[in-house]
N, C-alpha and C positions, 0 to 999 in steps of 0.2 A: 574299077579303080578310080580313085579320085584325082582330079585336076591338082595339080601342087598347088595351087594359091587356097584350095578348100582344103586340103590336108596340110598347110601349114595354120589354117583358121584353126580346124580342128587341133593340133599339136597348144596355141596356144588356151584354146577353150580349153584343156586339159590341166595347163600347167594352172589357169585362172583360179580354175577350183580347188586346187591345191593350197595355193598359196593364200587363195581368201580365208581360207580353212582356220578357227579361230583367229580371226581379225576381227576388225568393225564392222568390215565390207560383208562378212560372211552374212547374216542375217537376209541382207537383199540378193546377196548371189545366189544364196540357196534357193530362195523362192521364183527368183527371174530364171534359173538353171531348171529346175521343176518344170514350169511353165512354159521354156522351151522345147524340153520334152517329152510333155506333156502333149502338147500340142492339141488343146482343148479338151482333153480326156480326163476327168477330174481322177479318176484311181489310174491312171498312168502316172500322173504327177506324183500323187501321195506315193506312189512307189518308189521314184524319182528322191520325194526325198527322205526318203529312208537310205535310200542306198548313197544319198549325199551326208548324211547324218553320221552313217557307217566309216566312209571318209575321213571326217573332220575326226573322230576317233580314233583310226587309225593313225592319222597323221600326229595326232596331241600324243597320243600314247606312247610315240616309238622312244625305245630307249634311245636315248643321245647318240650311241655309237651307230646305231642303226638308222636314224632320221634321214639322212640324206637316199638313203636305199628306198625306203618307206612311203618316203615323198614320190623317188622316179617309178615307181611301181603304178603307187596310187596316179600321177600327171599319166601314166601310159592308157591304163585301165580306163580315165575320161575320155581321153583321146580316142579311143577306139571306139567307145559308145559315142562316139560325137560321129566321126568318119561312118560308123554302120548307120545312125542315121538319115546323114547327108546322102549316101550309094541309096538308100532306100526310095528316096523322094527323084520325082520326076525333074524335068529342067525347069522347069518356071517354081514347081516348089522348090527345090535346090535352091535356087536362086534366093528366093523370099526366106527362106529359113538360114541362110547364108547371112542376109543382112540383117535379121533379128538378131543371131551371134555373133555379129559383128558391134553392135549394135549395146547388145547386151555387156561382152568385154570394157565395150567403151565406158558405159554406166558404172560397173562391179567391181572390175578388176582392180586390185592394188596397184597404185603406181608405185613404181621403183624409188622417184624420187631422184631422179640421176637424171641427166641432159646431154647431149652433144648436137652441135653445130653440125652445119653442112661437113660431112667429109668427116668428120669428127666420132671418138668411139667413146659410149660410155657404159660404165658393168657397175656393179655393188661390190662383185669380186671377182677377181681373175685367178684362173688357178694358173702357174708358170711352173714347167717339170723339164727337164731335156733326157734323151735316153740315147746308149750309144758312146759315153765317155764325151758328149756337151756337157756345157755350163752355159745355167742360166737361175737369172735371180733376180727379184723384183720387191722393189720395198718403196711404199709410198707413202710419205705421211705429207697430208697435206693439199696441194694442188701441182698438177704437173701438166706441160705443155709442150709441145714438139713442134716446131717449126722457127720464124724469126723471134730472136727476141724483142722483149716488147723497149718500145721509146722509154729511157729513163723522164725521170719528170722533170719540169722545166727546174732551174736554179731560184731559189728561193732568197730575197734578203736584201 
């Protein structure tokens, strides 16, 4: 069993591939993802990326209603081939192979494009539900912020 700080690597190594999956990014992730598991083995790689190639198919091709399924399937399916990996390599490989997909994310991955500050949360999207006879309801257009409000500006004139 893995260490959670490497099974949270591995979760997002998962979701990376996913999401690079037809983008810009995909072209290098595919090959740096390859390469990583590959792990110097040139017909381990090529296999690698067939079965990344398989992916991005998957993922382009799902009907609408089904994408979101499609998607957590496909992020699950990486994740676990990452996780059997990492279990498989000793501590000092572990290790080294750790910071190559750390490494790698860092290069590849799509950024969200989203920010928050210390203390602060930021998403693309939030899903908001209550169950139980709550109420709850979320509508944002714009920018919003929780805490003091800000200094008006000084008087002008």
């Amino acid at each position: 069993m893995l260490e959670q700080a490497l099974a949270v690597l591995a979760a997002a190594g998962g979701t990376a591939v996913v999401q690079a999956a037809g983008t810009d990014a995909w072209a290098g992730m595919r090959q740096a993802v390859a390469r990583w598991f590959g792990r110097g083995d040139t017909q381990r790689a090529e296999a690698e990326l067939e079965r990344l190639d398989q992916t991005a198919v998957a993922v382009q091709a799902a009907d609408p209603a089904e994408a979101e399924q499609s998607r957590n399937r496909q992020e699950a399916v990486w994740q676990t081939r990452i996780e059997t990996v990492l279990e498989s390599l000793d501590g000092a490989e572990r290790e080294r192979a750790a910071e190559q997909l750390r490494s790698l994310l860092a290069e590849y991955a799509p950024q969200s494009g989203v920010a928050a500050g210390p203390g602060g949360l930021a998403a693309n999207t939030v899903d908001i539900h209550a169950e139980q006879g709550s109420i709850a309801a979320g509508v944002i257009h714009g920018g919003a912020q929780i805490g003091p409000p800000l200094a008006p500006d000084p008087p002008q004139g």
